[in-house]
LUMDRENVEX-9367 format. One record per residue: z, y, x of N, C-alpha, C, CB in turn. Coordinates in steps of 0.1 Angstrom, whole numbers, padded with zeros to 4 digits, always signed. Glycine has a CB too. Layout:
N
ZYXZYXZYXZYX ...
***
This chain:
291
-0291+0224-0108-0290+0213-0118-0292+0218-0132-0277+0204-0117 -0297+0213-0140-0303+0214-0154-0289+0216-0164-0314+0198-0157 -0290+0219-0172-0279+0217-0187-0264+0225-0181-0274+0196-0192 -0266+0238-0175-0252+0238-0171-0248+0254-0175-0250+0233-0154 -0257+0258-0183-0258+0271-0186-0245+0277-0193-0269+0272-0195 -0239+0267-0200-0228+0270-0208-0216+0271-0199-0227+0260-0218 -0216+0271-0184-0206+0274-0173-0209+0286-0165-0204+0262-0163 -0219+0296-0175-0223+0306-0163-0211+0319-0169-0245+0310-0164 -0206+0316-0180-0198+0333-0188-0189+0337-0175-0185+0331-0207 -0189+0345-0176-0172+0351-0169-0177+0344-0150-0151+0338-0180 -0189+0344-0146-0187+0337-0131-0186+0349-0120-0201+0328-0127 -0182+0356-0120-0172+0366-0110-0164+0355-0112-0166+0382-0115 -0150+0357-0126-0138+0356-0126-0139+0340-0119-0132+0359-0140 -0150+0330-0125-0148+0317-0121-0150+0318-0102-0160+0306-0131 -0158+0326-0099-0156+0324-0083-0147+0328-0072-0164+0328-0079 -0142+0339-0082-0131+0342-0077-0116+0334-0076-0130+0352-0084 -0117+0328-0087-0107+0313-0083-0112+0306-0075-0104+0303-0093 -0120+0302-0073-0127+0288-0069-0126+0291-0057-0141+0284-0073 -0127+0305-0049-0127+0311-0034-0115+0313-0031-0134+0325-0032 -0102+0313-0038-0091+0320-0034-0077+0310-0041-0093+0338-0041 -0079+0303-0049-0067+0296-0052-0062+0283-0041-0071+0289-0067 -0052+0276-0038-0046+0273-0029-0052+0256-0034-0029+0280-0029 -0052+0254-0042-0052+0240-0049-0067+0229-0044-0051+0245-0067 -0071+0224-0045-0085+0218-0047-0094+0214-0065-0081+0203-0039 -0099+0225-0066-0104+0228-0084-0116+0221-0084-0107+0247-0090 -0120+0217-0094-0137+0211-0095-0137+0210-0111-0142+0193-0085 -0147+0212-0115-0156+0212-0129-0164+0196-0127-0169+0228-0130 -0167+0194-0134-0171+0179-0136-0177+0179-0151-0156+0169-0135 -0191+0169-0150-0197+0168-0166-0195+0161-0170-0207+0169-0170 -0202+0157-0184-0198+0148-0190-0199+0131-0180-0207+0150-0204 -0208+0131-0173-0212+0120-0165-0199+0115-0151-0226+0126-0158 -0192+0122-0154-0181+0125-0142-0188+0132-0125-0173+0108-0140 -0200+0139-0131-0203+0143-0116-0198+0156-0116-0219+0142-0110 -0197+0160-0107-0189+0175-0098-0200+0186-0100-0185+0174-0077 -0197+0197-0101-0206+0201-0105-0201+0216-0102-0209+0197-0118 -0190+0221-0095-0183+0232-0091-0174+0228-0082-0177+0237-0102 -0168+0230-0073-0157+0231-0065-0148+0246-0057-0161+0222-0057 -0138+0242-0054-0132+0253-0046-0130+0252-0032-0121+0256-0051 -0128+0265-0030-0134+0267-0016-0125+0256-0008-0132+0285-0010 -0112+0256-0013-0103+0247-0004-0106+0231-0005-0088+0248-0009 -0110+0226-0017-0116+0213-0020-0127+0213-0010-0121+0212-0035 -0145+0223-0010-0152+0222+0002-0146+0220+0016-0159+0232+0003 -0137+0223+0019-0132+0226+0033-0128+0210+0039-0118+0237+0032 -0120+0204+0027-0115+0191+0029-0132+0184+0027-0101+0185+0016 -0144+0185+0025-0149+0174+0023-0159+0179+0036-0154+0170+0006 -0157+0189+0039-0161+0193+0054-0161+0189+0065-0158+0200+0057 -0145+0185+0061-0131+0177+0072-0141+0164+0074-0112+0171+0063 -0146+0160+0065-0147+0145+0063-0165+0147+0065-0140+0138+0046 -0170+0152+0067-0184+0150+0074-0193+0151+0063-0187+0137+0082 -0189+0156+0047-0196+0153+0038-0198+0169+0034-0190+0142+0029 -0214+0169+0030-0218+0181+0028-0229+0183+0018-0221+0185+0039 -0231+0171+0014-0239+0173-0002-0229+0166-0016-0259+0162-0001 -0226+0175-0021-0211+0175-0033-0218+0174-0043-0200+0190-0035 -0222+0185-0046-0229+0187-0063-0233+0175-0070-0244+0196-0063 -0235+0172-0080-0243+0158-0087-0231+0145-0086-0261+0152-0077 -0224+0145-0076-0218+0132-0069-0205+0125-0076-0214+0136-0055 -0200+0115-0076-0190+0113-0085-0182+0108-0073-0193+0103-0099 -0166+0104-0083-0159+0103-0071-0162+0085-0065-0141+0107-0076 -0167+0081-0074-0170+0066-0066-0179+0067-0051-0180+0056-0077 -0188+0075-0054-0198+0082-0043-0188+0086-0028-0207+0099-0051 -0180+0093-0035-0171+0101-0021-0160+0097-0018-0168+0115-0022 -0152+0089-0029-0140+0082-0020-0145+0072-0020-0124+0082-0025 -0150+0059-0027-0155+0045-0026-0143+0042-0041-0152+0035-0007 -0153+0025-0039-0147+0020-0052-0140+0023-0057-0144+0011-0054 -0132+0014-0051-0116+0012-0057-0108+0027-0064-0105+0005-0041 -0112+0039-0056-0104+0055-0060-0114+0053-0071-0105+0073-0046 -0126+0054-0065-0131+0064-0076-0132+0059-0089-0142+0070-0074 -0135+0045-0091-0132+0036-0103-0119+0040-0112-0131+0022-0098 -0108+0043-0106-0095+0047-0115-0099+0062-0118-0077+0047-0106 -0103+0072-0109-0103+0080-0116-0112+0085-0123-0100+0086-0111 -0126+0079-0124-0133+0078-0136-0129+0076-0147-0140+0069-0135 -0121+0065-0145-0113+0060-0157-0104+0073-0169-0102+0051-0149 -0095+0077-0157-0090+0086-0165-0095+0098-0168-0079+0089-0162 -0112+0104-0159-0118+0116-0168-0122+0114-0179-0129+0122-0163 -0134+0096-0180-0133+0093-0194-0125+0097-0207-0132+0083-0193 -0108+0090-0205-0103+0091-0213-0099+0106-0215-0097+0083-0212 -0101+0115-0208-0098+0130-0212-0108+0135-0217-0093+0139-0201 -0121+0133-0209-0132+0137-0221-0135+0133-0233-0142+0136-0218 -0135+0120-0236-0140+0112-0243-0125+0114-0261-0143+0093-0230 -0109+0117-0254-0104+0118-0263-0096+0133-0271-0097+0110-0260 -0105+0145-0258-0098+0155-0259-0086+0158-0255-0097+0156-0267 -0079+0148-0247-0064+0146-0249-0059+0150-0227-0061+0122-0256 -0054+0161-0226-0054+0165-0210-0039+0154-0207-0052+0187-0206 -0046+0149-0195-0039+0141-0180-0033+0153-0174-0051+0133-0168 -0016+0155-0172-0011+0161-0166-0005+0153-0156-0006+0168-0173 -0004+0162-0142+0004+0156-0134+0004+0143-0130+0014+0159-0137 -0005+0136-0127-0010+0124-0121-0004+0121-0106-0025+0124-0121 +0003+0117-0105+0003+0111-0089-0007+0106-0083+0012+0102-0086 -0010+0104-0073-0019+0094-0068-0020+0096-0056-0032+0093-0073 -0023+0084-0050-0026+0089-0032-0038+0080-0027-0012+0084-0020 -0043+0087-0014-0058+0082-0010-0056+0082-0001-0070+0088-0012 -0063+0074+0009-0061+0073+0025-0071+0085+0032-0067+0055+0030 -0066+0093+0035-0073+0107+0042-0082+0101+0049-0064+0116+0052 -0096+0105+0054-0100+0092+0066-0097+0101+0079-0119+0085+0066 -0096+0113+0076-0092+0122+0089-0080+0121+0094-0092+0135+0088 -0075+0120+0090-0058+0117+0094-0056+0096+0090-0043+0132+0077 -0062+0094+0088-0058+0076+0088-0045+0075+0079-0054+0070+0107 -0042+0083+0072-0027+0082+0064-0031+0087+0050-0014+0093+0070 -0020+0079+0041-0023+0087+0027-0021+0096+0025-0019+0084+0018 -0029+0103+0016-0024+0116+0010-0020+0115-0003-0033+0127+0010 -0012+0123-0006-0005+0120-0021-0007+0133-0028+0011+0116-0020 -0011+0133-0040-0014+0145-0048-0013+0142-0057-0024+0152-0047 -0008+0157-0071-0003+0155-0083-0016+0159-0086+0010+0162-0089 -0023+0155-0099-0034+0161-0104-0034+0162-0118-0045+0155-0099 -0042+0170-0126-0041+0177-0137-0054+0180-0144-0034+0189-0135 -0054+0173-0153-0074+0170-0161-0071+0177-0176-0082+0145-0165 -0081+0184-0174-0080+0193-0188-0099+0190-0194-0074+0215-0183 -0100+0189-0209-0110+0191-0211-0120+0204-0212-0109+0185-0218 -0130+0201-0211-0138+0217-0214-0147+0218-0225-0147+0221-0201 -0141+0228-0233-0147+0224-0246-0165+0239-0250-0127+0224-0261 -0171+0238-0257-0183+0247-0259-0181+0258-0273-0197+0236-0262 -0187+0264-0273-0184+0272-0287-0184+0265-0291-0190+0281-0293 -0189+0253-0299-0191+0244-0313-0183+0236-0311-0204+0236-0316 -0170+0233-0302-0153+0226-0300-0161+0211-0293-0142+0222-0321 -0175+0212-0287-0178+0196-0279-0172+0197-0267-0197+0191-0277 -0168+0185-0261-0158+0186-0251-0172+0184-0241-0142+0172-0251 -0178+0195-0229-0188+0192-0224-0182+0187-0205-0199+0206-0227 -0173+0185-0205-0173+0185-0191-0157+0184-0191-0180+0198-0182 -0148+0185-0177-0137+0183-0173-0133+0197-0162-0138+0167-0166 -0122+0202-0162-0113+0211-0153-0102+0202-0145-0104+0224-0162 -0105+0198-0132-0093+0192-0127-0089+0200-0113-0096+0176-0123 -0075+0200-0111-0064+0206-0107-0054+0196-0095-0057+0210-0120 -0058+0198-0086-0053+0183-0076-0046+0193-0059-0076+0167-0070 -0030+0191-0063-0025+0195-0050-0015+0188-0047-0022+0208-0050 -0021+0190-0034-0013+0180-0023+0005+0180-0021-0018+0185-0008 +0013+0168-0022+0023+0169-0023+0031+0160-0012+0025+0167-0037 +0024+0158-0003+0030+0150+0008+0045+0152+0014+0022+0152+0019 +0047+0168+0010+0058+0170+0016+0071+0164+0009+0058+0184+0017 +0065+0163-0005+0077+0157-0013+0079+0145-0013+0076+0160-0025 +0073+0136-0004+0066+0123-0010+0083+0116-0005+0048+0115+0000 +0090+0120-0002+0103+0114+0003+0114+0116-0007+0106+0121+0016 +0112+0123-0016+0118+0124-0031+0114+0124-0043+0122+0133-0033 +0104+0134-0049+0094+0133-0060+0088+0122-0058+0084+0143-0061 +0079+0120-0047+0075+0107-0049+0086+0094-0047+0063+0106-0040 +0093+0095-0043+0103+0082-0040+0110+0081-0056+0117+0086-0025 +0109+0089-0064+0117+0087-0078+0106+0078-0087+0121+0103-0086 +0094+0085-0083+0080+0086-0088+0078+0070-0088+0068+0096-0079 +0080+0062-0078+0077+0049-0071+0084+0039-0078+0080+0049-0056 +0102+0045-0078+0109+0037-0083+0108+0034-0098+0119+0041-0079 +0104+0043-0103+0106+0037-0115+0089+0034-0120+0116+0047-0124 +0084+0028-0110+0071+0021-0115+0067+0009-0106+0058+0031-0116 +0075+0006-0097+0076-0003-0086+0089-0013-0088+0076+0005-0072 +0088-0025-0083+0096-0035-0083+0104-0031-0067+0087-0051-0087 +0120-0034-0068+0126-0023-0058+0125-0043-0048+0149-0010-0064 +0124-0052-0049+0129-0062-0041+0112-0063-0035+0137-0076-0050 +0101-0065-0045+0088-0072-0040+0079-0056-0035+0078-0085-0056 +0083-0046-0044+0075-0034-0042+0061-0038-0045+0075-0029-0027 +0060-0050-0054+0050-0045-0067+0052-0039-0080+0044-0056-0070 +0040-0039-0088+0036-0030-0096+0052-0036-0108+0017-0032-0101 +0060-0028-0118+0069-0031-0126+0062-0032-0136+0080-0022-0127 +0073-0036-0151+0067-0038-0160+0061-0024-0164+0074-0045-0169 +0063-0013-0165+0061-0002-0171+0047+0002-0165+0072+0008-0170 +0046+0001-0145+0033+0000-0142+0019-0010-0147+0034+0000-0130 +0024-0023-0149+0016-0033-0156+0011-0030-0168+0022-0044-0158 +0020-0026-0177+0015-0021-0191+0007-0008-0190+0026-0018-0201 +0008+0002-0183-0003+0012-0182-0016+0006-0175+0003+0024-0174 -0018-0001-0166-0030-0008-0162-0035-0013-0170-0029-0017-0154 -0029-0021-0177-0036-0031-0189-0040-0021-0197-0026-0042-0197 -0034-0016-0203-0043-0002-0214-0056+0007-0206-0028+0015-0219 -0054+0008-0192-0066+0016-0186-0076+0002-0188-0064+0023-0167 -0072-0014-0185-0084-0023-0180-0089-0023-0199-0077-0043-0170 -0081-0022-0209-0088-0021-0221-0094-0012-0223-0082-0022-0230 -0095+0002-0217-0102+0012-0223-0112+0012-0220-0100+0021-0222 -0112+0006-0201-0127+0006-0196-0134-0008-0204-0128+0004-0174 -0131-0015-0204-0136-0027-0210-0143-0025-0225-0123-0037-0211 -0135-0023-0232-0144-0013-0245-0151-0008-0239-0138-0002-0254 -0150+0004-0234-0162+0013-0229-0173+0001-0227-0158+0023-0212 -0172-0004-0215-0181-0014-0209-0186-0027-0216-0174-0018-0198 -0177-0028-0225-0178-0046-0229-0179-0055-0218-0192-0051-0238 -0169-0055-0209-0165-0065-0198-0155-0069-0198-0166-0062-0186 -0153-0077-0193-0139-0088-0196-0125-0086-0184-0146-0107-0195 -0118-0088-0190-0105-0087-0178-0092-0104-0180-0094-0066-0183 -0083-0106-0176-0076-0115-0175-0064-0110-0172-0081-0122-0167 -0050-0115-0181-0040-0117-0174-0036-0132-0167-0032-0111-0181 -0034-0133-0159-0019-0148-0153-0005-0145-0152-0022-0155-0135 -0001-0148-0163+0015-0150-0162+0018-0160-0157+0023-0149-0172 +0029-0159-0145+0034-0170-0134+0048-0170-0138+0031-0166-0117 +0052-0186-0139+0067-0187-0143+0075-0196-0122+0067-0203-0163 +0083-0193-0120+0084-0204-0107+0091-0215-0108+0091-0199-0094 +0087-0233-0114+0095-0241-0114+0103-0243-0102+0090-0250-0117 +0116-0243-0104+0125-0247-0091+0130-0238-0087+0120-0253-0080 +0130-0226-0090+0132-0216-0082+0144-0213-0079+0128-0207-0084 +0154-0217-0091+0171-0218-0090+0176-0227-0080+0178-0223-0103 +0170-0238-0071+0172-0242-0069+0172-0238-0052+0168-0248-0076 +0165-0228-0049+0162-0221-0036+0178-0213-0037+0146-0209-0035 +0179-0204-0050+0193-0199-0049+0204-0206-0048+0195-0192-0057 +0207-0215-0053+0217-0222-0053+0221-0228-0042+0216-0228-0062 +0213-0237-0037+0210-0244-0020+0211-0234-0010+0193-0250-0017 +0203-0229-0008+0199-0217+0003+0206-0203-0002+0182-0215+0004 +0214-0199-0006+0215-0188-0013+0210-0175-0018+0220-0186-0011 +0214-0166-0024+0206-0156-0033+0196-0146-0019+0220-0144-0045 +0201-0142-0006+0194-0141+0002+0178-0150+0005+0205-0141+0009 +0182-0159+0006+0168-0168+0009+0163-0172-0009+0173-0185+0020 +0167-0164-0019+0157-0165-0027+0152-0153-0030+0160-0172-0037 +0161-0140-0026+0152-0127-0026+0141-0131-0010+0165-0111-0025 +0140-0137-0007+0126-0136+0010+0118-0147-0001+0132-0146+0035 +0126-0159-0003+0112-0165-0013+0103-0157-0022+0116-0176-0023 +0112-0150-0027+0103-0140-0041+0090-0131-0033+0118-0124-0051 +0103-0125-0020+0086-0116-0012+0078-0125-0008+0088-0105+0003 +0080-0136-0005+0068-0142+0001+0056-0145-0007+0071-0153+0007 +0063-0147-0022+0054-0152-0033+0046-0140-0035+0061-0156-0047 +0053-0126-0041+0043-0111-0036+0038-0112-0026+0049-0096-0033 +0039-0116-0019+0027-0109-0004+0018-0120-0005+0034-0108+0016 +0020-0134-0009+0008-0143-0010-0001-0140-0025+0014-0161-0009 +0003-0135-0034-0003-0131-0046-0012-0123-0046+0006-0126-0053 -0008-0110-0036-0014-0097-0031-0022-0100-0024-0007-0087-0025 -0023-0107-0017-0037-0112+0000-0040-0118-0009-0034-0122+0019 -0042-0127-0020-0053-0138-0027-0056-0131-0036-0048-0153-0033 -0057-0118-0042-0068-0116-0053-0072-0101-0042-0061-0115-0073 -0083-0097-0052-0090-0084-0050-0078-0073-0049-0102-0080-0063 -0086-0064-0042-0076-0053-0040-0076-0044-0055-0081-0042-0025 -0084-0046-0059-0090-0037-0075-0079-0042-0086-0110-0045-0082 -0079-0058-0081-0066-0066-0092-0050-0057-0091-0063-0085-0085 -0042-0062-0098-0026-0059-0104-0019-0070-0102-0024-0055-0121 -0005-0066-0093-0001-0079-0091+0013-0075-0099-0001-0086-0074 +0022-0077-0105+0035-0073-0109+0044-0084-0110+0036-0066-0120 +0058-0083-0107+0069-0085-0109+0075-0082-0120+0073-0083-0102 +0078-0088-0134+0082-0083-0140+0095-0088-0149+0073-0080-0143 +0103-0094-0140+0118-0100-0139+0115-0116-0131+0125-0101-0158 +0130-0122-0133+0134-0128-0121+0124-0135-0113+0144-0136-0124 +0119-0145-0115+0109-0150-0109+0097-0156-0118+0114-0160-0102 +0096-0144-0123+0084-0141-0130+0071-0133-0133+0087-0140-0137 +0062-0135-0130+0047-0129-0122+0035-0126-0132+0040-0142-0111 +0032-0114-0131+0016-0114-0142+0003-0107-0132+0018-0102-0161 -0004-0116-0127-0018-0108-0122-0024-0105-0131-0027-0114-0113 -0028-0089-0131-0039-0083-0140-0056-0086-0132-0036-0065-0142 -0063-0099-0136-0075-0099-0129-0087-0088-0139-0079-0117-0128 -0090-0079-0130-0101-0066-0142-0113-0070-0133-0096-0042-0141 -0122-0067-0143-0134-0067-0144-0142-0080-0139-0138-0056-0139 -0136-0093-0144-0143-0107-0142-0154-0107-0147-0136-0118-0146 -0160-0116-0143-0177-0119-0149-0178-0130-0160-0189-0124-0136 -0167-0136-0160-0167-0150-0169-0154-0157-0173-0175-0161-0161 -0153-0167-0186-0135-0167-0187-0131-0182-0178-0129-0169-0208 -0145-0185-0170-0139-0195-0159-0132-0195-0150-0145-0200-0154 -0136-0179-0143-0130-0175-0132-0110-0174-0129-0137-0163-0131 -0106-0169-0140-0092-0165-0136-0085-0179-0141-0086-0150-0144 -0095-0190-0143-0087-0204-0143-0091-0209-0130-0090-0216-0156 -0101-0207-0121-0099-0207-0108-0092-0202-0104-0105-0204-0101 -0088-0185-0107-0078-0181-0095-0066-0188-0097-0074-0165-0095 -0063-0191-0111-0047-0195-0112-0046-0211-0102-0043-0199-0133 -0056-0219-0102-0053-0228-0099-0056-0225-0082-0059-0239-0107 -0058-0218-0078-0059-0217-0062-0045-0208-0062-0076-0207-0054 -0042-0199-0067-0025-0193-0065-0013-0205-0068-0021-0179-0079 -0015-0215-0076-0007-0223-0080-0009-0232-0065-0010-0231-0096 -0021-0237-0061-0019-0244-0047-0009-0239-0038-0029-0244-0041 -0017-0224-0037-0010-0218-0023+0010-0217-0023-0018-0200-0023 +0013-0215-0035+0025-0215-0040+0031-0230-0035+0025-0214-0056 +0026-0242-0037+0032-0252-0038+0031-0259-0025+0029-0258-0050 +0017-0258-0016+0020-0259-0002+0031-0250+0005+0009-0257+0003 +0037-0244+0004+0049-0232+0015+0058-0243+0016+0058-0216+0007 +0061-0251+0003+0075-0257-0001+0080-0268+0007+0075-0262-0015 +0092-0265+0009+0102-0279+0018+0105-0291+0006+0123-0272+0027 +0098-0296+0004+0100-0305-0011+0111-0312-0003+0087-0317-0018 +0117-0314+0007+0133-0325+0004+0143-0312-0004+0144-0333+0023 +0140-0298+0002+0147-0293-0001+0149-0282-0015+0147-0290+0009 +0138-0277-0019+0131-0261-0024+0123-0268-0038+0117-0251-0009 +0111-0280-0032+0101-0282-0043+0100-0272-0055+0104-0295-0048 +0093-0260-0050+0089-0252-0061+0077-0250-0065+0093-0241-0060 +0074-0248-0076+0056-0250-0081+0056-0237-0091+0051-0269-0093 +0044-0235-0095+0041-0222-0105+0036-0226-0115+0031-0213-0100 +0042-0223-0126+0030-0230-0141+0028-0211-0144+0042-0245-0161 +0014-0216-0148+0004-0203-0150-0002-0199-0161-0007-0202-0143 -0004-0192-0169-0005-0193-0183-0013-0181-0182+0008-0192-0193 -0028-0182-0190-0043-0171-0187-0046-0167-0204-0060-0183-0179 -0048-0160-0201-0050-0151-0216-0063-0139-0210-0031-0140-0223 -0076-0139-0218-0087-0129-0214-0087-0122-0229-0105-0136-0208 -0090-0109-0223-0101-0099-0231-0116-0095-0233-0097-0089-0229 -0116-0102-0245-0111-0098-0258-0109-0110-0268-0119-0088-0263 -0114-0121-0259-0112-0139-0264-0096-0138-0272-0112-0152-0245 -0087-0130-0262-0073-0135-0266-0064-0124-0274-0066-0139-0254 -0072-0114-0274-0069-0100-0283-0070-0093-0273-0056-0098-0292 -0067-0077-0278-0073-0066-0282-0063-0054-0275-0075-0066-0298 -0049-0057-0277-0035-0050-0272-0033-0057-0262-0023-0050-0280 -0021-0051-0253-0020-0052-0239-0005-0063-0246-0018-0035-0228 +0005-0057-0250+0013-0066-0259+0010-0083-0264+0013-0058-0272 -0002-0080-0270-0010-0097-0273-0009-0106-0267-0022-0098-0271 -0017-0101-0257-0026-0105-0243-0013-0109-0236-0036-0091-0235 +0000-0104-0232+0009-0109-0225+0015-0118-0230+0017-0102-0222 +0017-0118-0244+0023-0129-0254+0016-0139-0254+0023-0126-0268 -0001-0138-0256-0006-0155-0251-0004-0158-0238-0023-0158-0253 -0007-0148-0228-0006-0156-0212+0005-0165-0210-0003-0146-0199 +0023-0156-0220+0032-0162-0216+0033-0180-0224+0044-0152-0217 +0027-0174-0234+0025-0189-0243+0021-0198-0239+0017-0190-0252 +0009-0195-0228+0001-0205-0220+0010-0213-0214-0008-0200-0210 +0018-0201-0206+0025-0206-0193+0036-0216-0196+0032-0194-0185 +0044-0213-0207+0054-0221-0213+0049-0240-0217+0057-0213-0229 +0038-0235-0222+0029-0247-0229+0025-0258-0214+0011-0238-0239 +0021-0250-0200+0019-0256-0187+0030-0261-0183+0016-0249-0177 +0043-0254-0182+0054-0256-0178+0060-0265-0185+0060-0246-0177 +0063-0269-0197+0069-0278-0204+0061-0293-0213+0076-0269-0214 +0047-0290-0206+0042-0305-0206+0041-0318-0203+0038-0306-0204 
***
């Protein structure tokens, strides 16, 4: 491949890692394609029946949904100078049918003249820990009742769906969901049968949008889907009003009658910060709810 001259100094020493380090290493250009790997990284993509690497990006080799996030964050390490340490993340092995979980580490690569021409990433497997490091890792970015995304995971999504969006000039959506009635499941039925109502509302939230979408919990019975990368600002007033159905058919109206008022806020129609953007959704939702 063409333009890559400026990775040839020192290639003993560079192959000599790349043959012998324990980790999975790859060089990456400005385009996010691969452009180097290590011997242990080849081995795994061996595993997997894949045998032309070079040029390829990770959308190419894991599929969308992976490789879309982690595009995301080479962008932002190339594009700000600024290195991603220690990333969690996990991928569904396809050889083993289970996830794999791995910390990973994005450093930029910069040229004599200080241009950031490419990416150093650093990705080892941590499965063994996944029962502590990761279980701390989970908790404090996961909602411990629904085991969706918390507020702290929501707000980092929303800053990745603004960066790609700038990048892109495409549009994204939040829906903040409020649950009319919902005290009323506790109080009647008690706090038991309103912690199973809350999961049922997560798990019907989660099966009705894209897997690409953000679903969070982010106090009592209160909901924000992140809808990323819509095509138009009609759509996520469809989705709201098909989630608000599905919500309000479950219900034992002699007993429960609970409904959803939904409040939509897009980017960049509704601003610009992730902060904003939650402030109008919830504005909406108030403004639905108390009409």
């Amino acid at each position: 491949m063409e333009g890559y001259s400026h990775f040839c100094k020192d290639e003993w020493v560079l192959k000599a890692l790349l043959d012998n380090i324990g980790d999975s290493v790859y060089i990456k250009d400005r385009e996010c394609r691969l452009w180097r790997i290590s011997k242990k990284m080849a081995g795994y993509f061996a595993e997997n029946g894949i045998t032309d690497i070079y040029g390829k990006t990770d959308m190419d080799l894991f599929g969308e949904a992976f490789g879309k996030k982690t595009m995301v964050d080479d962008q932002q390490v190339m594009e700000t100078g600024q290195p991603k340490l220690s990333l969690i993340e996990n991928h569904v092995d396809s050889t083993r049918s289970e996830n794999n979980w791995t910390s990973t580490t994005k450093l930029p690569i910069y040229n004599d003249d200080g241009e950031v021409i490419g990416l150093l990433g650093i990705t080892r497997e941590i499965n063994e820990l996944k029962n502590s490091e990761i279980g701390f890792q989970w908790l404090a970015t996961h909602d411990s009742l629904t085991s969706l995304a918390n507020r702290f995971m929501l707000s980092d999504r929303i800053e990745q769906s603004i960066f790609h969006a700038r990048r892109n000039k495409s549009l994204f959506a939040l829906l903040f969901i409020d649950l009319n009635g919902f005290k009323s499941v506790n109080d009647k039925a008690g706090h038991a049968m309103g912690d199973l109502y809350l999961k049922k509302v997560a798990q019907a939230l989660t099966k009705n949008v894209r897997s690409s979408d953000t679903v969070a919990r982010i106090g009592g019975d209160e909901f924000v889907v992140l809808l990323d990368g819509i095509t138009n600002i009609d759509e996520p007033i469809k989705v709201a009003a098909k989630l608000s159905e599905i919500i309000k058919k479950w219900v034992d109206e002699e007993e429960h009658s609970v409904t959803a008022a939904i409040g939509v806020s897009t980017y960049p129609a509704d601003g610009e910060e992730a902060e904003l953007l939650l402030k109008v959704a919830d504005h909406a939702m108030y403004k639905t709810k108390y009409k």
